[in-house]
N, C-alpha and C positions, 0 to 999 in steps of 0.2 A: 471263916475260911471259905474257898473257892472251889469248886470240883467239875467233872467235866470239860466242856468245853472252854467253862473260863481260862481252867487252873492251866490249859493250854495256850490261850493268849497270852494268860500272864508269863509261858513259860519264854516263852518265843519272844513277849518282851524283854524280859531279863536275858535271855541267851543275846539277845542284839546286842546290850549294853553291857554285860560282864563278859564273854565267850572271849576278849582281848587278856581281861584280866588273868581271868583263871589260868587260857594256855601261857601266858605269862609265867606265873607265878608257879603251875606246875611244870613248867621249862626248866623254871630259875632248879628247881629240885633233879629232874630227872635228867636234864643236861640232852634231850634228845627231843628233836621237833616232829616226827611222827608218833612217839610217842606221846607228848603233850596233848596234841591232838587228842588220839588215841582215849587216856586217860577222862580226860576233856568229855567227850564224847561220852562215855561211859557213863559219867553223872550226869550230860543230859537225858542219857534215857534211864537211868535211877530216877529223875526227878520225876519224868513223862508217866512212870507207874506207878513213882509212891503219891506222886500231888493227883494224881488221877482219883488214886482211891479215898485218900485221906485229907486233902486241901489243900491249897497251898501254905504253907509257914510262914509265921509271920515276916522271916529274914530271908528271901528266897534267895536273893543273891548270896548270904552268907551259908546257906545248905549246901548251894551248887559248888564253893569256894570249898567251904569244910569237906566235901566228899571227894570231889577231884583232888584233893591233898593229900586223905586217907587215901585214896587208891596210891596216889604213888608213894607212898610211904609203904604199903603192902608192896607193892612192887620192888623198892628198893630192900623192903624185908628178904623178901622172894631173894633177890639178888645177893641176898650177904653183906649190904652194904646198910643197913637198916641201922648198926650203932653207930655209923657216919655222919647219917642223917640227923638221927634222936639228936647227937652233940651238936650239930649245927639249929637247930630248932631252939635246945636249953638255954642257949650259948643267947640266940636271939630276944628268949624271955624267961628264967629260968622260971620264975613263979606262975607263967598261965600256963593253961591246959591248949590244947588243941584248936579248942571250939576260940579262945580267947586270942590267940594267932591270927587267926582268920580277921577280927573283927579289927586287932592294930596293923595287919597289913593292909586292910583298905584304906586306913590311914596314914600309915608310915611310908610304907615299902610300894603302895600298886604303880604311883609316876613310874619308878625304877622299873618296874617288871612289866610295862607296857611300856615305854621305850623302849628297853630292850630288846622285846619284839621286835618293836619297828623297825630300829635298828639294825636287828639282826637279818630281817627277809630281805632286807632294803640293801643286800650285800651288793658290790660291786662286780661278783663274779656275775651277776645276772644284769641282762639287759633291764633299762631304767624300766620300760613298760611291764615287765615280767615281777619287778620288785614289787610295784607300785598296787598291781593287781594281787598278788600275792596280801599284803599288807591289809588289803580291804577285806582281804576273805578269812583273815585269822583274825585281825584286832577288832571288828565288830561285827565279824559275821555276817558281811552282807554278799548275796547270792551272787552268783554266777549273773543270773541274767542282768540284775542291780548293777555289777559291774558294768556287762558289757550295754546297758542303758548310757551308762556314764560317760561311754569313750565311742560310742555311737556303732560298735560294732557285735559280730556273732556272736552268738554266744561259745557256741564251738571255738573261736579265736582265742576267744579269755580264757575257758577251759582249760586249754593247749598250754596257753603259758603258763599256768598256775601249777600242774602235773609235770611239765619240765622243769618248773622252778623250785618245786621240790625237790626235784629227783636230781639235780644240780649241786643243791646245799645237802645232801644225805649223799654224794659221791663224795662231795669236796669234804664231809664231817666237818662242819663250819659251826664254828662255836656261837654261842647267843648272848654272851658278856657285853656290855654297855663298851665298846670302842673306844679308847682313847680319844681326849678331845680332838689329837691331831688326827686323829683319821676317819673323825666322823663327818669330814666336808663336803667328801663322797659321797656318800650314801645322805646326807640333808637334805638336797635338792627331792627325790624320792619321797622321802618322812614326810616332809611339808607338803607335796602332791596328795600325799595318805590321807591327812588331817584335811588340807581342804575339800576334798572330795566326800570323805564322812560325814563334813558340813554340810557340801553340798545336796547331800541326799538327804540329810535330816529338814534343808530349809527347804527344799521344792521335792517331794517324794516323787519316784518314778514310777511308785505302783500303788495301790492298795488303798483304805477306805477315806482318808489324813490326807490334807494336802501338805502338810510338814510331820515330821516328827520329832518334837523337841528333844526327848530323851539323844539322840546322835547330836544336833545341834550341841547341848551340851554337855557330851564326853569330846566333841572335836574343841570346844572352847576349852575345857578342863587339858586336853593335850597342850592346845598352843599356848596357853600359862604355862605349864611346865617345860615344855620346850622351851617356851620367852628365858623361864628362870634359869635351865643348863645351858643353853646359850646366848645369852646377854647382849654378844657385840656382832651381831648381823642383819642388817635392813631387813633380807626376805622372812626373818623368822621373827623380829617383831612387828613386820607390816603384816604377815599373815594374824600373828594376835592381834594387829590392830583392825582387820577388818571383822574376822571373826567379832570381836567385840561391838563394830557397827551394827554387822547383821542381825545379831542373835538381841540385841537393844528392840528391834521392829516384831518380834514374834510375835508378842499379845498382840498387837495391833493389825495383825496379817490375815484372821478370820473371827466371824461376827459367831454367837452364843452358840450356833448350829451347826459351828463348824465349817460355814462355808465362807472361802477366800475374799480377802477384801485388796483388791491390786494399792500400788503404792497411792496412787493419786486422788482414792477416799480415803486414804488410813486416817485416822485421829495421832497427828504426832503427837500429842498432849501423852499417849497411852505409850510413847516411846519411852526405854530406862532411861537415865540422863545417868545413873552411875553407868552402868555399861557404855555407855556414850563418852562419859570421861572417861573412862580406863582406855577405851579406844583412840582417844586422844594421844592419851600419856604415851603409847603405847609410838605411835606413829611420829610422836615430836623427839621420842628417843631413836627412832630410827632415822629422820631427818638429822639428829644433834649428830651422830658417826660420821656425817660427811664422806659418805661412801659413795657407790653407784647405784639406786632402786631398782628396783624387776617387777615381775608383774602384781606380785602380790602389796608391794607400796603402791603401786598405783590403781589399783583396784580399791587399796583401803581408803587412799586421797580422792575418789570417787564416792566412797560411802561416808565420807569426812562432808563433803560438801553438801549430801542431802540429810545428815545429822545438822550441818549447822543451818538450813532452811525452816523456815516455818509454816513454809507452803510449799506444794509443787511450783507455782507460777512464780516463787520469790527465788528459787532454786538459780543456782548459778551456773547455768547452761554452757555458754561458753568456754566456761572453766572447766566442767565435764566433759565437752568434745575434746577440748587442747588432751585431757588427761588420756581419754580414749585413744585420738591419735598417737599417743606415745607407747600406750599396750597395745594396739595393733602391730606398733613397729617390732614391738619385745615378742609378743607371742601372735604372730600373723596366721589367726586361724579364723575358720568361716563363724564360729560362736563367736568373736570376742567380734568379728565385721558386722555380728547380728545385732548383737549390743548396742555399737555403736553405732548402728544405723538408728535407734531410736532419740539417740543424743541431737543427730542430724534432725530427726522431724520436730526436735523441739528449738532449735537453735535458725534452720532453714527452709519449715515445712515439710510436712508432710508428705510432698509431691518428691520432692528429692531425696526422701528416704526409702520412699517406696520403688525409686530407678535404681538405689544401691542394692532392696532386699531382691527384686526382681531378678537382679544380676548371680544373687545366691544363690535362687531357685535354679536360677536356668545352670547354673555351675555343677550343679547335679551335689555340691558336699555336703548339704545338708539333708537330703533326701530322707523323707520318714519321720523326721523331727518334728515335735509338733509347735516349737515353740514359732519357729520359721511361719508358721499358717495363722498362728496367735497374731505375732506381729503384724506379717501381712493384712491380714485383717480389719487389725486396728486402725491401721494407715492408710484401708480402704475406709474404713468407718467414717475418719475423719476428712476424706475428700468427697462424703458424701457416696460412695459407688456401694450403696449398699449391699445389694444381692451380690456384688463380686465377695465383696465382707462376709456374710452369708455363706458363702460357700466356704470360704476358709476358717470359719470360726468350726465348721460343721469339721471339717476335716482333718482340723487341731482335735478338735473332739474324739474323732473315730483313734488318731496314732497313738493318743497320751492314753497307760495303762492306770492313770489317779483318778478315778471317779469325781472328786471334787474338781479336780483341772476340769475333766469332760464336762461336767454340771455347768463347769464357771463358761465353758467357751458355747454351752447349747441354749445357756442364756442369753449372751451376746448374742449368737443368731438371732434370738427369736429376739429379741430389741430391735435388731435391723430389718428384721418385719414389719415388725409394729413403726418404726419409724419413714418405713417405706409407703404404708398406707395412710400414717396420718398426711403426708404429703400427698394423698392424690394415686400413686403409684403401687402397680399389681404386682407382686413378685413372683417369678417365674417359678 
């Protein structure tokens, strides 16, 4: 067992990856989403005192699971409604005990009780950005400021919506029941923002000592399987499993023994999964087979599709990547996806013309702060040779990005543009 400080990390990791389940599964009981919470809560700081003194357990997610349960069963005792409960529990196994629930809900029953969630925050009475934030902040518990890393804004902003968006669904008494398939079309669009954006932060962390963190990678891959599986007949929801399935393929391969970042174009594809690579396949050939219209999350996956089927960066099928770009730019015309695709441009048309597109960014003012915008630029200074302008921006990617490993990765490339400056001859300012 673990104590101290550990039992702390360890708790904070399992609160990242279970914190969706539990308020879930204590929802699905108490029928009330500040209470969920509420409950929720209550065993994480149960955990914070007893794994403090005593270590962690060997099941820590099934303690945190088992005790948030027990509280609302006590509570629904409290309530009078306690042999309501009991019969719905027996009803569900009449032979285990409590502690043995816990372990065939992680099994059986958690898809159901975290979509649900999603589902339910992800209502239509709320504005889609208010859902969507909402959704991050229950189903994996990620922060305030995580979020508003995400959407490039205040943190006060996200705030704002997340306390309205409560206080929205506790006016309206809005239930958390899994939605009828017909009226879950609404509120999908949402859901799939949620999942990709958990991705998103488990495969490029926005803070902290990791420049990924697998554990969210795969709960947002574990979602869009079961999404894929309750809905079967929609492009955007198996192009999202299908690219999840490309990305989360490159993780081994995305940093060396010490943790630190390896960018696409040293990775060893050999250390790529090729089953997850096929599932990602499967996944996108059925979303082609429906003959529908794609969005951005197909073409994003048919973007990860072509550098799954390369064997090299230089073998990679560039032109086929700009065409795919130009077509998510037209679906989601935003200054990230321009960013992107300004790198498809330097591999396709140099260098020189990707850096008149990223310039154009800059000076646009919408990415202001971002640090990937300084990454790139850099790099596209790198490779026109204009080092010390490189230099400056690798430095500056460095100072915005709050990932230590990002930073390490971009005060290395400065300093290579140093050293590259000198071996030439040349004094850098």
């Amino acid at each position: 067992m673990t104590r101290g400080r550990d039992s702390r990390a360890t708790l904070d990791a399992v609160w990242r990856l279970e914190s969706g389940r539990i308020i879930g599964t204590v929802l699905r009981l108490v029928g009330d989403l500040a209470q969920a919470e509420e409950l929720a809560q209550d065993a994480l700081l149960a955990a914070l005192e007893k794994w403090t003194e005593d270590g962690v357990p060997e099941n820590p997610a099934g303690w945190l699971m088992t005790t948030a349960r027990n509280r609302a069963i006590d509570l629904l005792r409290r309530q009078s409604m306690y042999q309501g409960i009991r019969q719905q529990l027996l009803h569900e196994s009449p032979v285990q005990t409590a502690a043995d629930l816990v372990e065939s809900a992680a099994e059986e029953r958690i898809d159901d009780d975290v979509l649900r969630l999603m589902f339910g925050v992800c209502h239509p009475l709320l504005p889609a950005d208010a859902r969507v934030a909402l959704a991050l902040r229950l189903v994996n518990g990620l922060s305030v400021a995580e979020i508003a890393r995400a959407y490039l804004l205040p943190e006060a902003t996200i705030a704002q919506r997340i306390t309205r968006a409560k206080r929205t669904l506790k006016a309206a008494r809005v239930g958390f029941d899994l939605p009828p398939s017909e009226a879950r079309a609404e509120r999908l669009g949402s859901v799939l923002e949620a999942i990709y954006l958990i991705f998103n932060e488990g495969y490029a962390a926005t803070a902290g000592e990791r420049w990924f963190r697998p554990m969210l990678c795969e709960e947002a891959l574990r979602l869009g399987r079961s999404l894929a599986s309750l809905v079967s007949d929609d492009t955007e929801v198996l192009g999202l499993a299908a690219l999840l399935e490309f990305q989360s393929s490159r993780l081994t391969a995305r940093c060396d023994a010490a943790g630190q970042p390896i960018l696409l174009a040293m990775q060893d594809r050999g250390l790529w999964d090729r089953l997850l690579i096929r599932r990602g396949f499967e996944y996108l050939n059925r979303a082609f087979a429906l003959q529908a219209p794609v969005g951005v999350y197909c073409l994003q996956a048919a973007i990860a599709a072509c550098h799954a089927r390369s064997p090299s960066l230089e073998q990679t099928d560039w032109e086929e990547i700009l065409a795919l770009y130009d077509g998510l730019l037209q679906a989601q015309p935003t200054a990230v996806v321009a960013l992107n695709r300004a790198m498809a441009v330097s591999m396709v048309d140099g260098p020189e013309a990707a850096l008149a597109l990223v310039d154009s960014l800059r000076e646009s003012g919408e990415l202001y702060g971002y640090h990937l915008l300084y990454s790139v630029r850099g790099d596209l200074l790198q490779k026109l040779g204009r080092l010390d302008e490189a230099r400056v921006d690798f430095l500056r990617a460095a100072e915005l990005t709050d990932n230590r490993q990002a930073a390490e990765l971009m005060r290395r490339r400065a300093t290579e543009c140093v050293a590259r400056e000198r071996g030439t001859g040349r004094v850098p300012h």
